[in-house]
C-alpha positions in Angstrom: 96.0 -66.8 -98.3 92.6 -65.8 -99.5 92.0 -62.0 -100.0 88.9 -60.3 -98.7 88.7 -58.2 -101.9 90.1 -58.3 -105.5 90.8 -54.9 -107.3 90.8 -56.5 -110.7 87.0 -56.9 -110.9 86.5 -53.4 -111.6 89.2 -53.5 -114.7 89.4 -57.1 -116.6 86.9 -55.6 -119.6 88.1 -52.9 -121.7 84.5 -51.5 -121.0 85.0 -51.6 -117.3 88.4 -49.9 -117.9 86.8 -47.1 -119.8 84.2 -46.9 -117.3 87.2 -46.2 -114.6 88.9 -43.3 -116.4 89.2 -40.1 -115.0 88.5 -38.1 -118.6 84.5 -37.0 -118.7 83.2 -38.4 -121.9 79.8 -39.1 -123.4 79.9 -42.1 -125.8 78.5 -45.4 -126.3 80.9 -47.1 -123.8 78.2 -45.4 -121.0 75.5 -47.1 -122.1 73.9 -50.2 -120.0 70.8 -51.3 -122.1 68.0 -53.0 -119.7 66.6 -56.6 -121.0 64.1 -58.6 -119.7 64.2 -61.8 -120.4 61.3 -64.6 -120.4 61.4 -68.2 -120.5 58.9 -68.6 -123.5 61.9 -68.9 -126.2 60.4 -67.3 -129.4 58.2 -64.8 -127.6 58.3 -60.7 -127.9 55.8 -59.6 -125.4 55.3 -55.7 -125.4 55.4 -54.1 -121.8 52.4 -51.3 -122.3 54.0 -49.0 -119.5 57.3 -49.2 -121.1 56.6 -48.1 -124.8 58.8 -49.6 -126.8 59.9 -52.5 -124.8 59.1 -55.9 -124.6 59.8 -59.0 -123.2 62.0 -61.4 -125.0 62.6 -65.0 -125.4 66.3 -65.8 -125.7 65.5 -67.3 -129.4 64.8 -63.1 -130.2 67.8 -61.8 -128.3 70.0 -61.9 -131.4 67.5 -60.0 -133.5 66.9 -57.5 -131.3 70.4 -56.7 -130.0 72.2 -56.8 -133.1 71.3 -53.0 -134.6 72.2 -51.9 -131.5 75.4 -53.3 -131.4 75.9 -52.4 -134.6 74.8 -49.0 -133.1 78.0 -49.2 -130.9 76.0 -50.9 -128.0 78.8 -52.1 -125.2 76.8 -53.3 -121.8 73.4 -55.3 -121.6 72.0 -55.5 -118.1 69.9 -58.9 -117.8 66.5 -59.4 -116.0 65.2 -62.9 -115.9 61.2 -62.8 -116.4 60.1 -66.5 -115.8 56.6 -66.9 -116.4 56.3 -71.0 -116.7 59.0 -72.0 -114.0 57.8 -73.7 -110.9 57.9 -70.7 -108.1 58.9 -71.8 -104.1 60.0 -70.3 -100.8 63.7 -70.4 -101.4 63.3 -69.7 -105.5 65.3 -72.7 -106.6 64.8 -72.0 -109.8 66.8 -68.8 -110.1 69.8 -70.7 -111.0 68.9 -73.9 -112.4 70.3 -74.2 -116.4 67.1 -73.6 -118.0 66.1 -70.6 -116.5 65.9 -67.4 -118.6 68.8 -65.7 -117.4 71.5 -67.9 -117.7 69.7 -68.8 -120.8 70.1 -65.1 -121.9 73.6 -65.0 -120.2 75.1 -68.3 -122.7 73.4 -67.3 -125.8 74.8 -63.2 -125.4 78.2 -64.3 -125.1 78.3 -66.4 -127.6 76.6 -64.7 -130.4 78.0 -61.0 -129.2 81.6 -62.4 -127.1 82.7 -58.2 -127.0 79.4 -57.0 -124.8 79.4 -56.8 -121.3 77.1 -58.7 -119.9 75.6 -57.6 -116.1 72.7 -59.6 -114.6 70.2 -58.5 -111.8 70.3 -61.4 -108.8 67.1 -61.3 -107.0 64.9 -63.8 -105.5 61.6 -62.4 -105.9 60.6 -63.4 -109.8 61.6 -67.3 -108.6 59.9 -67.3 -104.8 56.4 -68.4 -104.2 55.6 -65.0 -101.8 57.4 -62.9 -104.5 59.9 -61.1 -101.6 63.6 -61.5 -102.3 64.5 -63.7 -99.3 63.9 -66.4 -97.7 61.0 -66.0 -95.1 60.4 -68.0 -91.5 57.1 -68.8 -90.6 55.9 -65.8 -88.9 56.9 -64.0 -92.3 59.7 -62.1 -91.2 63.3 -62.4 -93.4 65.8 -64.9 -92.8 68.8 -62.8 -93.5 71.7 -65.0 -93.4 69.9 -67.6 -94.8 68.6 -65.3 -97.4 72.3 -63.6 -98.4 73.8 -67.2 -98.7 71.2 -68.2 -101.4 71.5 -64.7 -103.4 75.6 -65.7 -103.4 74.5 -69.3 -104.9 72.7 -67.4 -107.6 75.2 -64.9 -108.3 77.4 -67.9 -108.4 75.5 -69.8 -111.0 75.5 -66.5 -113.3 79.5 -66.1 -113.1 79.9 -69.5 -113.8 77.6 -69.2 -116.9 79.8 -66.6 -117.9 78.2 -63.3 -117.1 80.7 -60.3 -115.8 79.0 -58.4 -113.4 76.3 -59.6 -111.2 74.6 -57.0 -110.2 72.0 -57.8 -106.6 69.3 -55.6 -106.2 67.6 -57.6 -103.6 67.6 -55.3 -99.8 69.6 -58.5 -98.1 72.2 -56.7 -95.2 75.2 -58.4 -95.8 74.1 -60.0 -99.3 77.4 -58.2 -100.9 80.0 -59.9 -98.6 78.5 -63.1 -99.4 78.7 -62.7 -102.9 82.4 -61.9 -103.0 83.0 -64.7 -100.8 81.6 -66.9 -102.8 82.8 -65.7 -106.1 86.6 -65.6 -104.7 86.3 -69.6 -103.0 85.1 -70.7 -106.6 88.3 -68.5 -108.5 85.5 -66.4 -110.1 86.8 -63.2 -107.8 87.3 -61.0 -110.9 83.9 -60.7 -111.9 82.6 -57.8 -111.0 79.7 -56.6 -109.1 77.4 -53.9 -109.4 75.1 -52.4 -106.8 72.6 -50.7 -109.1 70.6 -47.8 -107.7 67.9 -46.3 -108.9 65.1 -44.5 -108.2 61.7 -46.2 -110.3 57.9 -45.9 -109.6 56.0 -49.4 -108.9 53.7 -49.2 -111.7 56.5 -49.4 -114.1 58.5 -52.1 -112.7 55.8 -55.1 -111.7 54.4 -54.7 -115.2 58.1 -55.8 -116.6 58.4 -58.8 -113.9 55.1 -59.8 -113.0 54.9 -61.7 -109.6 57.4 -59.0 -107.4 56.3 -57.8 -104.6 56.1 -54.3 -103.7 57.6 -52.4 -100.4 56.6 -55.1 -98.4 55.7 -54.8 -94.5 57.5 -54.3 -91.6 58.1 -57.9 -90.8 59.2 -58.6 -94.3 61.2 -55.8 -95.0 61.3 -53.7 -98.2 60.1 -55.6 -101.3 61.9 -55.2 -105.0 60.1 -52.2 -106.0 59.9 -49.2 -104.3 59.8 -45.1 -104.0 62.2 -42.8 -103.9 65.6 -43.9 -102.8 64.8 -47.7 -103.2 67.8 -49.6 -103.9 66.7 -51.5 -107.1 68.4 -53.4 -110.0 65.5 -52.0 -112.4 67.2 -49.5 -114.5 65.2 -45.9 -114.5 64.9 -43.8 -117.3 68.3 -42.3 -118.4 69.5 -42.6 -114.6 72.9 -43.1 -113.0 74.0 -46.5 -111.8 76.9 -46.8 -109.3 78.7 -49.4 -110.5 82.5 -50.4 -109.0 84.6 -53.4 -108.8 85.6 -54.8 -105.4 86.3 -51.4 -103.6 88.0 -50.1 -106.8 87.4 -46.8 -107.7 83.3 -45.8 -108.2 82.5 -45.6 -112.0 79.0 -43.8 -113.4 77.6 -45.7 -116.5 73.9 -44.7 -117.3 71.4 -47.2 -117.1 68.4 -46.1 -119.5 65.6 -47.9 -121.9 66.3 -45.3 -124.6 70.1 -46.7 -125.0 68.8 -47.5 -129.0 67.8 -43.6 -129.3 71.0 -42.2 -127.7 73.1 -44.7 -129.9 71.7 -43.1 -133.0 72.2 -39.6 -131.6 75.5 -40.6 -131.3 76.0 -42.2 -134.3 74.5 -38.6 -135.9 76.7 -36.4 -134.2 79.4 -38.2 -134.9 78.5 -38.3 -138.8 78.3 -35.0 -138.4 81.5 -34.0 -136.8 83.1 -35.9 -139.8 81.5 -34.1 -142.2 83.0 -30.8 -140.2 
């Protein structure tokens, strides 16, 4: 017997375990650090809307995230930035072996096996139109059709050994077909993450180039949005509501100053010593 849902996706990482405790804490354990990966190996490409982030071929991961691990750094969340892949209406290149993510996803766990890796699983930086699903020819979204590929995807970044994939695509339905396919291929304890958060447009299509905005009302909402879009981009120091398969809900904040708080913390934990 198969079971819809599998409780242990929210609890098979000591991070996810912390992240499920009912003690209110501040420490390093809450941090999910946004990365955006592109598929130029040895590049660093500044984001000017984003001071102080960049873009970064997987040969720089290691450079970058080590002080911050060092730092006490415990979740990455992974966005692939492809900039040289060949781009088409059902973005087959999301999961092929070379793209950036999965790319980012092997070379994290090997270098850093403790961090918790969570990667965004959209269409849109793969697809030719730049909307996360697959469109007929009047334009308008093929859903099922759509929800089945995103669970291909997300299937591809299990199996390269991420532990939460984390949709942010606007697919009804995309979820279910995740789990399914993650629990037919014995990947059902990876968790998965529906990321909300609330970011303006100009700071998201400068970080991956080639999304589409809201969209129309054939197409449906695009990746990046206004207030109270559903979005795997991580805002500035806001809440994601992360849980397992309908474990309990767990808040860990999702923020591009994840290096500053880690110092802070670091400080005022010197401190307190020192006291």
């Amino acid at each position: 017997m198969q079971a819809d849902s599998l409780l242990h996706s929210g609890y098979f990482h000591p991070v996810l375990r912390s992240w499920q405790c009912t003690a209110t804490t501040f420490d390093a354990s809450n941090l999910i650090y946004p990365i955006f990966v592109t598929d130029s190996p040895d590049a660093v490409e500044p984001i000017p809307s984003l001071p102080g982030q960049a873009r970064y071929g997987v040969n720089k991961l290691e450079g970058m995230l080590r002080p911050l691990v060092e730092d006490g750094l415990k979740c990455v969340l992974i966005f692939g930035v492809p900039s040289k892949v060949h781009k088409d209406e059902t973005g087959s290149a999301a999961d092929a072996e070379d793209t950036p993510a999965i790319q980012a996803i092997k070379k994290i766990r090997s270098t850093f096996p403790e961090l918790l890796i969570a990667c965004d699983v959209c269409l849109c930086p793969y697809t030719s139109h730049g909307h996360c699903g697959i469109l007929r020819e009047d334009g308008t979204i093929q859903n099922e059709t759509s929800c089945l590929r995103l669970a291909e995807v997300a299937l591809a970044y299990a199996r390269a050994g991420c532990h939460i994939v984390a949709p942010s695509d606007m697919m009804d339905g995309r979820i279910a077909a995740v789990k399914k396919a993650l629990i037919s291929n014995d990947l059902g304890n990876k968790g998965r993450c529906a990321i909300q958060t609330r970011l303006r447009r100009q700071e998201m299509l400068p970080a991956a180039p080639g999304c589409q905005g809201p969209g129309d009302a054939r197409r449906g909402p695009g990746r990046a949005g206004g207030s109270g879009h559903a979005d795997g981009e991580a805002g500035d120091a806001l809440p994601g509501h992360c849980q397992g398969r309908q474990g309990p809900r767990a808040d860990a904040i999702i923020t591009y100053f994840a290096p500053q708080l880690l110092r802070w913390l670091r400080e005022e934990a010197a401190a307190a010593g020192r006291n």
